[in-house]
C-alpha positions in Angstrom: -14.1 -23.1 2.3 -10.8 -24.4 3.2 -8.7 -21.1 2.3 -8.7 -18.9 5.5 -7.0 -16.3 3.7 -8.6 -12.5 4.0 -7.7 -11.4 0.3 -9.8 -14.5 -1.1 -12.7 -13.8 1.0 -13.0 -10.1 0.3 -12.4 -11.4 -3.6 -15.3 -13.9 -3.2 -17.8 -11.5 -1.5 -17.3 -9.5 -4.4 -17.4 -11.9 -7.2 -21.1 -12.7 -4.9 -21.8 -9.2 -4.9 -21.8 -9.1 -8.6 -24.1 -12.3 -8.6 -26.5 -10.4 -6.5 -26.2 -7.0 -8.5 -27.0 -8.8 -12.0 -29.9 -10.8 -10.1 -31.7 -8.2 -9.0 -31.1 -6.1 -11.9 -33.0 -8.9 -14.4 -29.7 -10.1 -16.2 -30.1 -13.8 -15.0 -27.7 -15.2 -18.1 -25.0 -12.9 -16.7 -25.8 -13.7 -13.1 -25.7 -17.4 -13.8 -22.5 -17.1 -15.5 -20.8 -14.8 -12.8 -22.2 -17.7 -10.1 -21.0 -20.3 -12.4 -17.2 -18.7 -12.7 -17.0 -17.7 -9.3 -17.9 -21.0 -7.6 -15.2 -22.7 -9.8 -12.6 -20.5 -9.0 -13.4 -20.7 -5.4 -12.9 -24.5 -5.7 -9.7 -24.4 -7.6 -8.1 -21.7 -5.3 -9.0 -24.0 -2.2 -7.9 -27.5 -4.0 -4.6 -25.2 -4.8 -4.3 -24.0 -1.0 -4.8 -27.3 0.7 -2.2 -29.0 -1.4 0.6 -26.0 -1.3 3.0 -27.2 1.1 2.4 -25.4 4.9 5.1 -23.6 7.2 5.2 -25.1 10.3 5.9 -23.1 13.7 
């Protein structure tokens, strides 16, 4: 994960926290699609982040 930003990692372990509530609760469709949609957002937000231009100090 190339994003070191705390709102996106609370955001993901949520998004994985609903992967693992639908797993365990038998909806694997739903769990699949949750999995699915949070790992491509995860990838888009850190393509985004390492291109958006940095401050420097």
């Amino acid at each position: 994960m190339m994003c070191d930003n705390l709102f996106f990692k609370i955001v993901w372990v949520i998004v994985y926290g609903i992967t693992a509530y639908f797993t365990f609760t038998d909806k694997m469709m739903m769990a699949m699609y949750w999995m699915a949609g949070g790992m491509f957002a995860q990838a888009l937000v850190d393509i985004i982040y390492h291109f958006w231009p940095k401050k420097k100090c």
